[in-house]
C-alpha positions as CSV (number, residue, x, y, z in Angstrom):
1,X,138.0,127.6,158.3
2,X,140.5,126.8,160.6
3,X,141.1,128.9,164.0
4,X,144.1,127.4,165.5
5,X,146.8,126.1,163.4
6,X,147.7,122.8,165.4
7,X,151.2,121.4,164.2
8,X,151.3,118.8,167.3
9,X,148.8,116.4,168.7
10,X,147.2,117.5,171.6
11,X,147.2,115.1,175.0
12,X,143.8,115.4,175.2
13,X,143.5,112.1,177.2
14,X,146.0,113.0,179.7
15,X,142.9,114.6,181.7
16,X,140.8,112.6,181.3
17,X,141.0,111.4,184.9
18,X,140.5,115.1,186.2
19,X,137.8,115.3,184.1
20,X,136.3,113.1,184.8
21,X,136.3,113.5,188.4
22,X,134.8,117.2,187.9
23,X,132.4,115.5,186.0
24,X,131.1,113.2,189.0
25,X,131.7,115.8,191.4
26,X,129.2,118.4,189.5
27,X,126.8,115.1,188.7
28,X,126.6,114.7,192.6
29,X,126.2,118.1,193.3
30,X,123.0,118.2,190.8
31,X,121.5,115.3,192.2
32,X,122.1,116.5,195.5
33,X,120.2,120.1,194.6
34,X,117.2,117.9,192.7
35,X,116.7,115.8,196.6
36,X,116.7,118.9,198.6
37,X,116.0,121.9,196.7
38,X,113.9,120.7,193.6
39,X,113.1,122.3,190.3
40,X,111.2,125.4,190.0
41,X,108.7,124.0,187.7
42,X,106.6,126.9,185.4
43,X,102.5,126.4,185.5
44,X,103.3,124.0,182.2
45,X,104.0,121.5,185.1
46,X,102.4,122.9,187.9
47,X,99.0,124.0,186.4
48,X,97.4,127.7,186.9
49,X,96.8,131.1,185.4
50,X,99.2,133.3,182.7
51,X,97.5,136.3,182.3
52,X,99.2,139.3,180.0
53,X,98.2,142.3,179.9
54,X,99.2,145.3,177.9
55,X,99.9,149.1,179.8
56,X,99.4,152.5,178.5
57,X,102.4,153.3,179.1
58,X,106.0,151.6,180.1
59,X,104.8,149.3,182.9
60,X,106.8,149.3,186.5
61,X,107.5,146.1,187.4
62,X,108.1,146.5,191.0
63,X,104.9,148.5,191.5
64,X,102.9,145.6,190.0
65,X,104.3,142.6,191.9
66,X,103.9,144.7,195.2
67,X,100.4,145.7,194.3
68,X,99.3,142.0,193.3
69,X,101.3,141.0,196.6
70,X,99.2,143.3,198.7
71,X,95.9,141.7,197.1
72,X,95.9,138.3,197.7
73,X,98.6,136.7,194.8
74,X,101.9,136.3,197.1
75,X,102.8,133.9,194.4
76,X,102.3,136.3,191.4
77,X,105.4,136.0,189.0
78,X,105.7,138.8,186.6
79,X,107.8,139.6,183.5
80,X,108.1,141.4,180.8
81,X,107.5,140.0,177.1
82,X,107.3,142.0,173.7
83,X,108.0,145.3,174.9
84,X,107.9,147.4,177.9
85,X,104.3,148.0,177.8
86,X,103.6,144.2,177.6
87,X,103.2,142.0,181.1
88,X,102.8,138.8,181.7
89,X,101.9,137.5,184.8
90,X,102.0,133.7,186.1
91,X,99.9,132.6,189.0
92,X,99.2,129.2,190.8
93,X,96.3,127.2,190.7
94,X,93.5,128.5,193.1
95,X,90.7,126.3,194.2
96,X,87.1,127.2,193.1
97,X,88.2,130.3,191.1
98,X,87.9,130.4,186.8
99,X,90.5,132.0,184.7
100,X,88.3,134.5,183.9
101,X,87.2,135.2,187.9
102,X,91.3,135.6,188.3
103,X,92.1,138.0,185.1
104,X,88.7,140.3,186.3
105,X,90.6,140.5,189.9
106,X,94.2,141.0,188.5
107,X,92.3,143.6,186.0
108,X,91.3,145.8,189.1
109,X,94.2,145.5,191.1
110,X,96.8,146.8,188.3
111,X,94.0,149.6,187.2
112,X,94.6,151.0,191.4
113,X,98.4,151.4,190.1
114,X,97.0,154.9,188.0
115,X,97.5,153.0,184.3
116,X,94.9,152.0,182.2
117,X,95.1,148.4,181.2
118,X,93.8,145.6,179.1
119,X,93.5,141.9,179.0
120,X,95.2,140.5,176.3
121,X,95.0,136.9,176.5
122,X,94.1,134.3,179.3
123,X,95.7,131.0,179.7
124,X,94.6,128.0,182.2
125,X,96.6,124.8,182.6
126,X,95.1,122.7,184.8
127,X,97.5,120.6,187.9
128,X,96.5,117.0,185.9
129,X,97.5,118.4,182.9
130,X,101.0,119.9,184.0
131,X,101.6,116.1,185.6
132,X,101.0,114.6,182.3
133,X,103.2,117.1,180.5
134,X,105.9,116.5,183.2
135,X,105.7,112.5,182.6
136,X,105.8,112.6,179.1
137,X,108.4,115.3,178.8
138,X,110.6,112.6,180.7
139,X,110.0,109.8,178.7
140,X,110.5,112.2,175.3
141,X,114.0,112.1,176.5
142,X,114.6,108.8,178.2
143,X,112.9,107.8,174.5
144,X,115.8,109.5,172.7
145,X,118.6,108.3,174.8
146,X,117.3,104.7,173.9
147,X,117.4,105.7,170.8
148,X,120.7,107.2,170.3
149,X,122.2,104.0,172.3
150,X,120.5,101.7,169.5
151,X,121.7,104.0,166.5
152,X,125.3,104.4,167.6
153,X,125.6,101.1,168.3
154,X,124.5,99.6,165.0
155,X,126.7,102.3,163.2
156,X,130.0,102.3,165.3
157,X,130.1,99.9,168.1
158,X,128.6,99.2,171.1
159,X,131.7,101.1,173.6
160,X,130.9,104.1,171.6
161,X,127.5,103.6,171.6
162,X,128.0,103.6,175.8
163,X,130.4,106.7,176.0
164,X,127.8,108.5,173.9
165,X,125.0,108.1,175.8
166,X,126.9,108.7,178.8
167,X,127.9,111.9,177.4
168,X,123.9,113.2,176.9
169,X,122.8,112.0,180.4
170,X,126.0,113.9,181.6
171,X,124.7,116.8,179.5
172,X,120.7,116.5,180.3
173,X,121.7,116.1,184.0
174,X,124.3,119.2,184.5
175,X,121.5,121.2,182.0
176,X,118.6,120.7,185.1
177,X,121.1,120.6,187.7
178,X,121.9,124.1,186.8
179,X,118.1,125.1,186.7
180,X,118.0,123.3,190.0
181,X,120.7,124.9,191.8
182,X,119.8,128.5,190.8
183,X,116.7,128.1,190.8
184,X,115.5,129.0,187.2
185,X,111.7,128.4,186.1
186,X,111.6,125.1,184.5
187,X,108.9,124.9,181.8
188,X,108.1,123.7,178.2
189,X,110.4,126.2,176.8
190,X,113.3,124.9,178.8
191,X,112.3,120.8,178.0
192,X,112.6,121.9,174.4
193,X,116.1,123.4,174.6
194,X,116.9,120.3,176.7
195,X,116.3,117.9,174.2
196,X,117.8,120.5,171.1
197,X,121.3,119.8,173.6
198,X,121.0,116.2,173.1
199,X,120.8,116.8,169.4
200,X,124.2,119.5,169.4
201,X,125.8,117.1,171.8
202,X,125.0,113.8,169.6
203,X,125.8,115.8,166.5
204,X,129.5,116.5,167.6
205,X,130.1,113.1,169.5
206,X,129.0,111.2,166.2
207,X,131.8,113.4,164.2
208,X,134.0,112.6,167.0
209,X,133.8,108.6,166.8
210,X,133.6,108.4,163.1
211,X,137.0,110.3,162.9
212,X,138.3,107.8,165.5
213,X,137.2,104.7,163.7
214,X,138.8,106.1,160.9
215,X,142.0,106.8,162.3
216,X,142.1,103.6,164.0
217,X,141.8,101.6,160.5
218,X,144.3,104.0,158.6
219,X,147.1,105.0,161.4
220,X,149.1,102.0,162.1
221,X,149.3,102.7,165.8
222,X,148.2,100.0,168.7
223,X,148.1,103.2,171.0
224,X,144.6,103.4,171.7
225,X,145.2,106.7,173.4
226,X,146.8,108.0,171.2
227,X,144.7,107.6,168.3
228,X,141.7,109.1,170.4
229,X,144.3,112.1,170.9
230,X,145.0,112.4,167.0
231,X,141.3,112.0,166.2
232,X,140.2,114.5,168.8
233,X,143.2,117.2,167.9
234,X,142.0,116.8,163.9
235,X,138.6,117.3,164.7
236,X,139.3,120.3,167.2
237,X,139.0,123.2,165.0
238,X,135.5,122.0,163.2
239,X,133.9,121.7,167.1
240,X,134.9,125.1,167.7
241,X,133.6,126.7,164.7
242,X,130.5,124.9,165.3
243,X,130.4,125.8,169.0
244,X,131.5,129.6,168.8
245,X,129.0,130.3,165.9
246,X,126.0,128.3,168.0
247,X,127.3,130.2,171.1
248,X,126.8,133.7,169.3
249,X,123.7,133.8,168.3
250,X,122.5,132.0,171.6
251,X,124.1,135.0,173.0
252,X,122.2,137.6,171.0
253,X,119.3,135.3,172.0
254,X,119.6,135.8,175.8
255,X,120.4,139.3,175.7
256,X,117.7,140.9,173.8
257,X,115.2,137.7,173.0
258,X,113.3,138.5,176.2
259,X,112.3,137.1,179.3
260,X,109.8,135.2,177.4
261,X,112.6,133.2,175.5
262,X,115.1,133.9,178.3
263,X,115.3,129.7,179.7
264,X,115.5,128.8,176.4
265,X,118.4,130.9,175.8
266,X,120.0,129.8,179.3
267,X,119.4,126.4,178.9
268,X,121.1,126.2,175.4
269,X,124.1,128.6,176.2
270,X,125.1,126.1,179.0
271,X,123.9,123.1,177.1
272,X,126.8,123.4,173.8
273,X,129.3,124.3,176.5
274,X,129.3,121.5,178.2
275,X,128.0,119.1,175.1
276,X,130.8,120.4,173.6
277,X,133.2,119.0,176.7
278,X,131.3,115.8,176.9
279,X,132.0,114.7,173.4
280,X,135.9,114.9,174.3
281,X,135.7,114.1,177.6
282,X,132.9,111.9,178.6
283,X,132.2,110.0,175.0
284,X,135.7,109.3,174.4
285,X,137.2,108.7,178.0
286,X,134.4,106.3,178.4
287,X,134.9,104.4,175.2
288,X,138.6,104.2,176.5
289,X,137.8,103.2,179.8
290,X,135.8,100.0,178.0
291,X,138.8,99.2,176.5
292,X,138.1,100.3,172.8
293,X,140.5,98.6,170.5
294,X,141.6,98.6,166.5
295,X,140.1,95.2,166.7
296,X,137.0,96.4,167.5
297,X,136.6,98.7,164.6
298,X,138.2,96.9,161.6
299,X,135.7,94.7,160.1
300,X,137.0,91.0,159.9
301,X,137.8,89.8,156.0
302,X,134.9,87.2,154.3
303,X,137.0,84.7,152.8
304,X,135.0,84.3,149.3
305,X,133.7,81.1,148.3
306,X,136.3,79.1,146.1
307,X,139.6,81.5,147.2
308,X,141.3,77.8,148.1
309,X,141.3,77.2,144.5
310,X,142.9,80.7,143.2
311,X,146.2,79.9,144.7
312,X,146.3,76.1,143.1
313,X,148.7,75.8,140.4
């Protein structure tokens, strides 16, 4: 399926200076929102009490925050999950109260709003426990970046192998600096759409370089640049397919998934749009930077033992 109908090759690497630069630019911005603003971690990281309960009837949001507000949980964070009749409410760890001490409290104060409610499940995580999950959910994906660097490197060559994992920190990074910047809940949900963005990113920077190390053994052209911009042109219309088709269903995702599912959807929605610019602007532009070569990618010829003798009269 083709979408656009391309009869010339597009300059692709012509920005790749401004891209670059908007690339560093939004890089520095993120890091600068992690120093001074943080992440909004969920109680996966944090630790304390999900409690959701189910109402009679459609439950008013507003009316329940202010009313667990007004008795002692300030920090209460409620949303809907399921349906309207479904709640779920997040709370931070309290010292010397149980899970079940916290639901009976919660259970009285939303009873006061007129509706009859139940308990439908309790859940505790406790501060040590959110640390570990924090640590390990960092070194899950400094683990795969290590990775990826090893597996490109073996398969392509070690300037690709660079530019691509350049591209996923660019990705990873921009993904939490959004999260960061508006501050959006951070929790397991959102580390898992994380690291699904290094696997669409990867994906679509692996198709990228192996069309490029073709090209560069079958065009005879020493114009690095424009070899990238041949591969990159031939390979446009198969990204956006993939991309649009992701993108739609991400879309149906974030509209009617849920706020349960909502970070998820966020986090992936942003995630294959700018994976998606990082495997033509970050991969490749880095890989040219490096000075990426047709000598790089053509393997060198074995002279087989005895050839000196197949030329001898």
């Amino acid at each position: 399926m083709q979408l656009l109908k391309l009869n010339e090759t597009l300059k692709f690497m012509s920005l790749r200076k401004a891209a670059m630069t908007i690339s560093t630019l939004l890089i520095i911005a993120s890091f600068v929102s992690f120093f001074t603003k943080g992440m909004n971690f969920g109680l996966d990281f944090t630790g304390g009490t999900t409690v959701e309960v189910g109402f009679e009837q459609a439950a008013d949001l507003k009316v329940v925050r202010s009313s667990l507000h007004e008795n002692g949980f300030p920090d209460a964070q409620v949303q809907l999950f399921g349906s309207s009749k479904d709640v779920k409410i997040r709370l931070e760890p309290r010292e010397g109260e149980k899970a079940d001490m916290i639901s009976n409290q919660v259970l009285e104060i939303l009873e006061q709003t007129g509706q009859k409610v139940e308990i439908r499940s309790i859940e505790f995580v406790g501060p040590s426990v959110g640390e570990d999950l924090k640590e390990q959910g960092g070194l899950a994906m400094l683990t795969a970046l290590i990775c990826i660097l090893l597996y490109v490197a073996l398969r392509f060559e070690w300037r690709f192998a660079i530019g691509a994992v350049a591209a996923l920190a660019h990705d990873v990074i921009l993904t939490v600096g959004l999260f960061s910047v508006l501050g959006l809940p951070f929790d397991l949900t959102v580390l898992a759409a994380v690291l699904a963005v290094i696997g669409y990113s990867l994906n679509d920077t692996i198709v990228v370089s192996d069309r490029i190390r073709e090209n560069f053994r079958k065009i005879r052209i020493d114009d690095t640049i424009e070899i990238v911009d041949i591969s990159l042109t031939q390979t446009l219309n198969r990204t956006l397919v993939t991309s649009i088709t992701t993108i739609l269903v991400l879309v149906a995702l974030f509209v009617w998934g849920g706020e349960t599912i909502h970070g998820f959807a966020t986090a992936l929605l942003f995630g294959v749009f700018i994976g998606t610019y990082s495997s033509v602007y970050v991969a490749s532009s880095v890989a040219v930077m490096m000075g990426i070569s047709k000598e790089d990618l053509i393997p060198e010829e074995v002279e087989k033992e005895g050839a000196e003798f197949d030329n001898m009269p």
